[in-house]
Backbone as a ProteinNet text record, in pm:
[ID]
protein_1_A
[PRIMARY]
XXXXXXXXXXXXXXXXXXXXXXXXXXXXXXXXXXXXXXXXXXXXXXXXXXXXXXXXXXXXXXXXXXXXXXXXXXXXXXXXXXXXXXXXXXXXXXXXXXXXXXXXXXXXXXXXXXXXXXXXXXXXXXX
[TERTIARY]
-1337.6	-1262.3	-1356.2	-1414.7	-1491.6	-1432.8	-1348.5	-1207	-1150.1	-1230.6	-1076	-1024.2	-877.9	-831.7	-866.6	-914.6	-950.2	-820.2	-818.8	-707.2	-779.2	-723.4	-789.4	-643.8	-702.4	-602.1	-615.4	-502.1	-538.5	-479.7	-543.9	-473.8	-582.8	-522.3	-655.4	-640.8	-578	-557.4	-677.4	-793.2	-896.2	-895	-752.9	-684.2	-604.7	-518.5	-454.4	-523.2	-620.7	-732.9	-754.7	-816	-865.1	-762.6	-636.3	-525.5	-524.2	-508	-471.6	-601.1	-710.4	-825.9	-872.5	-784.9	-816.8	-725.1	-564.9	-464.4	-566	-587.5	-624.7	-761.4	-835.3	-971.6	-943.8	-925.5	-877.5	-775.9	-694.7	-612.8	-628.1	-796.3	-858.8	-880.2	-823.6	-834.3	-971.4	-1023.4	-1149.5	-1100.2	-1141.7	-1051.4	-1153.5	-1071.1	-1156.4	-1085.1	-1171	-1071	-1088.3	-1019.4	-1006.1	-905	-991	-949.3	-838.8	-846.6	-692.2	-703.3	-595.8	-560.3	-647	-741.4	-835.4	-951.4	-1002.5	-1115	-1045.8	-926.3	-924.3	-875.5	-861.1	-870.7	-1027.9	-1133.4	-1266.8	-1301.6	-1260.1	-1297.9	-1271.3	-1107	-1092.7	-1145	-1233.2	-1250.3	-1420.2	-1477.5	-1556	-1535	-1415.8	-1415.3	-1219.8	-1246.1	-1091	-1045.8	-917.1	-877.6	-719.4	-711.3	-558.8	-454.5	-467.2	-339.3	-370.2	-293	-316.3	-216.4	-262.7	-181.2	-220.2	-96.3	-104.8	-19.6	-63.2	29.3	81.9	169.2	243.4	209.8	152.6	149.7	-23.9	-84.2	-273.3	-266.7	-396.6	-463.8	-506.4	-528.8	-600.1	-467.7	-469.6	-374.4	-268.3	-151.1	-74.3	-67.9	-16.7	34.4	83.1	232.9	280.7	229.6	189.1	121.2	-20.4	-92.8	-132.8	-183	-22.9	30	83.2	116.3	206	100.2	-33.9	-124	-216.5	-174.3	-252.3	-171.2	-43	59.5	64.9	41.4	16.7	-83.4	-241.4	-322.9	-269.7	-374.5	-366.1	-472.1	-501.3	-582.5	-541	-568.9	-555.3	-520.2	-608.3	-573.4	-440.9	-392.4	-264	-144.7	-136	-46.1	-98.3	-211.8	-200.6	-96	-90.5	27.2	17.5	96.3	110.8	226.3	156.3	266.6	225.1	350.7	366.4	362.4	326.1	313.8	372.9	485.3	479.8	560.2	570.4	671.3	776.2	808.6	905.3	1035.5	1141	1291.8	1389.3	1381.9	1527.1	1570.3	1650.1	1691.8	1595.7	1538.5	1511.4	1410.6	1296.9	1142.8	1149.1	1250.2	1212.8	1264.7	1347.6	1323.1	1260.6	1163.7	1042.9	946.7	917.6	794	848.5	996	1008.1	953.8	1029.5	968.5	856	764.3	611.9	571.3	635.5	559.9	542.8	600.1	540.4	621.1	562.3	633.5	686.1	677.4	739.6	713	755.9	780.6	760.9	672.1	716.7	725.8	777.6	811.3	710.2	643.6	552.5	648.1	597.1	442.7	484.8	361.5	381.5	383.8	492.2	451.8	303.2	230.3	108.7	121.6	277.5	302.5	379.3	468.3	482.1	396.8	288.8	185.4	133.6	101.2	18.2	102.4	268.3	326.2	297.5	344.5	397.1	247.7	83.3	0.3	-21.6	2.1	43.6	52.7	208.1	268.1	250.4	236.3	165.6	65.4	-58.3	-133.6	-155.9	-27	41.3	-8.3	-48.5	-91.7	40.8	10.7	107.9	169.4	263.1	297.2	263.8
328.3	204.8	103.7	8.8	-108.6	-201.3	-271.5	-344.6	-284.5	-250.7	-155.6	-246.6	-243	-360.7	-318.2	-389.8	-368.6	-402.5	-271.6	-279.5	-325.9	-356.7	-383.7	-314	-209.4	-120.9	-172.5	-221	-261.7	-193.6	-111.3	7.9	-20	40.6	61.9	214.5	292.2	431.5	495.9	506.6	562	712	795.7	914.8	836.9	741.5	646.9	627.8	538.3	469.7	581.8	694	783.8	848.6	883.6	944.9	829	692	633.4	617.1	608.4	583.5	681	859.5	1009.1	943.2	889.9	897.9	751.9	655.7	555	579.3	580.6	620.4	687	840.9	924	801.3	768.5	687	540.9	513.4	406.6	349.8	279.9	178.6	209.4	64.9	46.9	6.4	71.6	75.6	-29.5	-104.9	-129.2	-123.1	-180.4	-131.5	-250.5	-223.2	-338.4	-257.2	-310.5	-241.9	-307.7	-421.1	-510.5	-649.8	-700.7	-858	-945.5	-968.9	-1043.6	-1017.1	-879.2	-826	-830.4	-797.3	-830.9	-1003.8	-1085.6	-1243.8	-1287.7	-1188.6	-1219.3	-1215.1	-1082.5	-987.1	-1081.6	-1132.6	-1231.6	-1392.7	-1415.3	-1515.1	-1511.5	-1372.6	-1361.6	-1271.2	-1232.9	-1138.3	-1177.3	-1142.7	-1094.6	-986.7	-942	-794.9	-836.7	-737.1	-730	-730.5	-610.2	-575.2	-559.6	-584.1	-515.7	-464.8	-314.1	-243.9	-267	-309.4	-360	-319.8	-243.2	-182.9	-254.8	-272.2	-382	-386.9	-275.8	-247.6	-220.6	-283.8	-304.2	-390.8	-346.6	-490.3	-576	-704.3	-798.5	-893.6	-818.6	-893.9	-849.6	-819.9	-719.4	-763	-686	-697.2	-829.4	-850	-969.4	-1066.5	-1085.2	-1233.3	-1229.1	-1102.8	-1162	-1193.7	-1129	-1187.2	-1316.9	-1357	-1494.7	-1594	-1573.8	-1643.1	-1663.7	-1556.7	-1590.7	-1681.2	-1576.8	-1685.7	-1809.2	-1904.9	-2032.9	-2093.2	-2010.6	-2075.7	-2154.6	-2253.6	-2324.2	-2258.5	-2112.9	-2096.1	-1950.9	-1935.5	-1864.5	-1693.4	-1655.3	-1556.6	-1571	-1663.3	-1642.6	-1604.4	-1612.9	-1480.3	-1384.8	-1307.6	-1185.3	-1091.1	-965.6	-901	-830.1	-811.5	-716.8	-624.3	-494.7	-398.9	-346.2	-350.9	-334	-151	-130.7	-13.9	51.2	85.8	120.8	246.3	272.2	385	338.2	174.7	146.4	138.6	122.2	118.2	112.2	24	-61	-153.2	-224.5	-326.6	-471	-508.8	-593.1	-595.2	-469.9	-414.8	-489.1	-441.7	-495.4	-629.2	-711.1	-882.9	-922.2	-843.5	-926.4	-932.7	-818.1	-815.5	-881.6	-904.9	-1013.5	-1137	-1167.2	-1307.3	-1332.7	-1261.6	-1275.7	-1283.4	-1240.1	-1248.1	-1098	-1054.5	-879.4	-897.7	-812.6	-804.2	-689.4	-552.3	-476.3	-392.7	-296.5	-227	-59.1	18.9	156.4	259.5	347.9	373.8	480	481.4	656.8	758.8	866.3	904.9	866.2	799.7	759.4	850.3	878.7	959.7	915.5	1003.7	1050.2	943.5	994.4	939.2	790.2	783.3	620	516.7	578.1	490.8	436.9	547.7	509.4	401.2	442.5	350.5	228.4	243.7	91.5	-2.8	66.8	5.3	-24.9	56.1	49.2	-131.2	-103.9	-223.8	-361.7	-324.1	-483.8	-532.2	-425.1	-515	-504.7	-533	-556.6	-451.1	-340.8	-239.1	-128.2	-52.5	-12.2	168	168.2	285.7	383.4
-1914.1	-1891.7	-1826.5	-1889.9	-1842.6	-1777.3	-1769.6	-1711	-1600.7	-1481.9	-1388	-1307.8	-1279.7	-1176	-1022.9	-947.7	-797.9	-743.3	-638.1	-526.2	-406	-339.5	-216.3	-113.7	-41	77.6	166.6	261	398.7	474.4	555.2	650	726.1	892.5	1026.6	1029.5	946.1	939.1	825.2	845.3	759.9	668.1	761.1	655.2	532.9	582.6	479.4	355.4	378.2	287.7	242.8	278.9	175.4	81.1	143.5	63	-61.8	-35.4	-167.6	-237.7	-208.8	-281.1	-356.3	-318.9	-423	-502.2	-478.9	-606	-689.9	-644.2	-734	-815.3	-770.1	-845.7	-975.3	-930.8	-1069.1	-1145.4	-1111.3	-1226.4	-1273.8	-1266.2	-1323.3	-1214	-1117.2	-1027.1	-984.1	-946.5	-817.5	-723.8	-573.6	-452.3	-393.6	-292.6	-154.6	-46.1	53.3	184.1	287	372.2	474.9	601.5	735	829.2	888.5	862.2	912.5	828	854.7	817.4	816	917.4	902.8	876	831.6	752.5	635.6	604.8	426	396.7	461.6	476.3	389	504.4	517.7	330.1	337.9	199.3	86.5	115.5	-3.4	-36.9	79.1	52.3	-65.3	-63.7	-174.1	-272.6	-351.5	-429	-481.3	-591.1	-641.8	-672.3	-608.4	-635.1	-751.8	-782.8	-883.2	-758.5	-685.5	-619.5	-498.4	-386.9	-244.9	-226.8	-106.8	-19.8	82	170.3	259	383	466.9	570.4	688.3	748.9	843.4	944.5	997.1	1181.8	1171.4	1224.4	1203	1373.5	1380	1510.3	1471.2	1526.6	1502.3	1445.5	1355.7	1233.3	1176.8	1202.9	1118.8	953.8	858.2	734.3	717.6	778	725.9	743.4	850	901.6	791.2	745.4	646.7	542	496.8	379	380	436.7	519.4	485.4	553.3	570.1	452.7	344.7	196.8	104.6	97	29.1	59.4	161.7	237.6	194.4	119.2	70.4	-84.3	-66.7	-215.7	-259	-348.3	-404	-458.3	-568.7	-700.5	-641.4	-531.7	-477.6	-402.2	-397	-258.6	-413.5	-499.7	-579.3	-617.5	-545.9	-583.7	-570.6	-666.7	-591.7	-451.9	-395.9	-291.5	-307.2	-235.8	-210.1	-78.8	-18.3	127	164.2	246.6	289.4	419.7	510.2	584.6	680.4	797.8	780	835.7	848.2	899.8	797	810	663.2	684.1	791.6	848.1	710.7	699	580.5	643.1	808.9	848.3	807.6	840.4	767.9	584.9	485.7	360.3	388.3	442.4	446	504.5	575.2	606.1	586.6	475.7	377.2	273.8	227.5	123.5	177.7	263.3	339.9	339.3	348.1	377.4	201.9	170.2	-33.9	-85.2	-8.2	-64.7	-197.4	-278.2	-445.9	-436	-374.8	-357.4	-211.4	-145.5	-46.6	-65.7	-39.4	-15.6	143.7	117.8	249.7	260.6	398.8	401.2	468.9	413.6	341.5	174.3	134.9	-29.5	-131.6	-178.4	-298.5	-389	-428.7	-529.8	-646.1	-719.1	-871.6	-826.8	-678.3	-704.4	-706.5	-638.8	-604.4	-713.7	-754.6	-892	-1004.2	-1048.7	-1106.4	-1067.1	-932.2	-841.1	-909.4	-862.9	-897.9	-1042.9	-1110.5	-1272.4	-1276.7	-1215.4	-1250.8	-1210.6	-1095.6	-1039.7	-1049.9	-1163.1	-1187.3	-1395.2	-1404.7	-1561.7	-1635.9	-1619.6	-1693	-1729.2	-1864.5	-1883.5	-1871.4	-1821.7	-1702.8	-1799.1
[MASK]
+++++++++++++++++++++++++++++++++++++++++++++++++++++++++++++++++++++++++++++++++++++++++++++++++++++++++++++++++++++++++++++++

């Protein structure tokens, strides 16, 4: 596959990152990583990814704020997709990753095979 879509993971949890970067790799994706919000800010301002995972509770920067803070840009990256990541799953937790732009929400620990769909899909490839 010459074409792979880049994820970009944003977790400060480095077991995290690796759990999704065994399921993605094997299933085409090119991974990257980012230790919080404002290292993957940094990241995007030289590179384009298809999809981010993006976990809510980080230092520096949490998840929403920024996502908040991309969606707000005028520039081609602020619709990338996102999918939110976290172990929180109150009904308040998913309206506020809607709010922030998340395109979808999963709850941890992530299933193996949703992951992989979920990424499937958000970056238009077919399940």
């Amino acid at each position: 596959m010459n074409n792979l879509k880049i994820i970009l993971i944003v977790d400060d949890a480095s077991l995290v990152r690796l759990y999704y970067r065994s399921i993605l790799e094997p299933a085409g994706f090119r991974v990257m990583e980012a230790l919080n919000g404002v290292e993957a800010l940094e990241k995007l301002q030289s590179v384009t990814v298809d999809l981010l995972i993006v976990d809510i509770n980080m230092p520096l920067m949490d998840g929403l704020t920024m996502l908040e803070t991309l969606r707000q840009k005028e520039l081609r990256i602020a619709s990338t997709p996102a999918l939110i990541t976290s172990t929180e799953s109150a009904e308040k937790d998913f309206a506020a990753a809607r709010a922030a732009g998340a395109n979808h929400y999963l709850v941890k620990p992530i299933d193996r095979d949703a992951l992989v769909q979920f990424a499937r899909m958000l970056c238009g490839e077919p399940l």
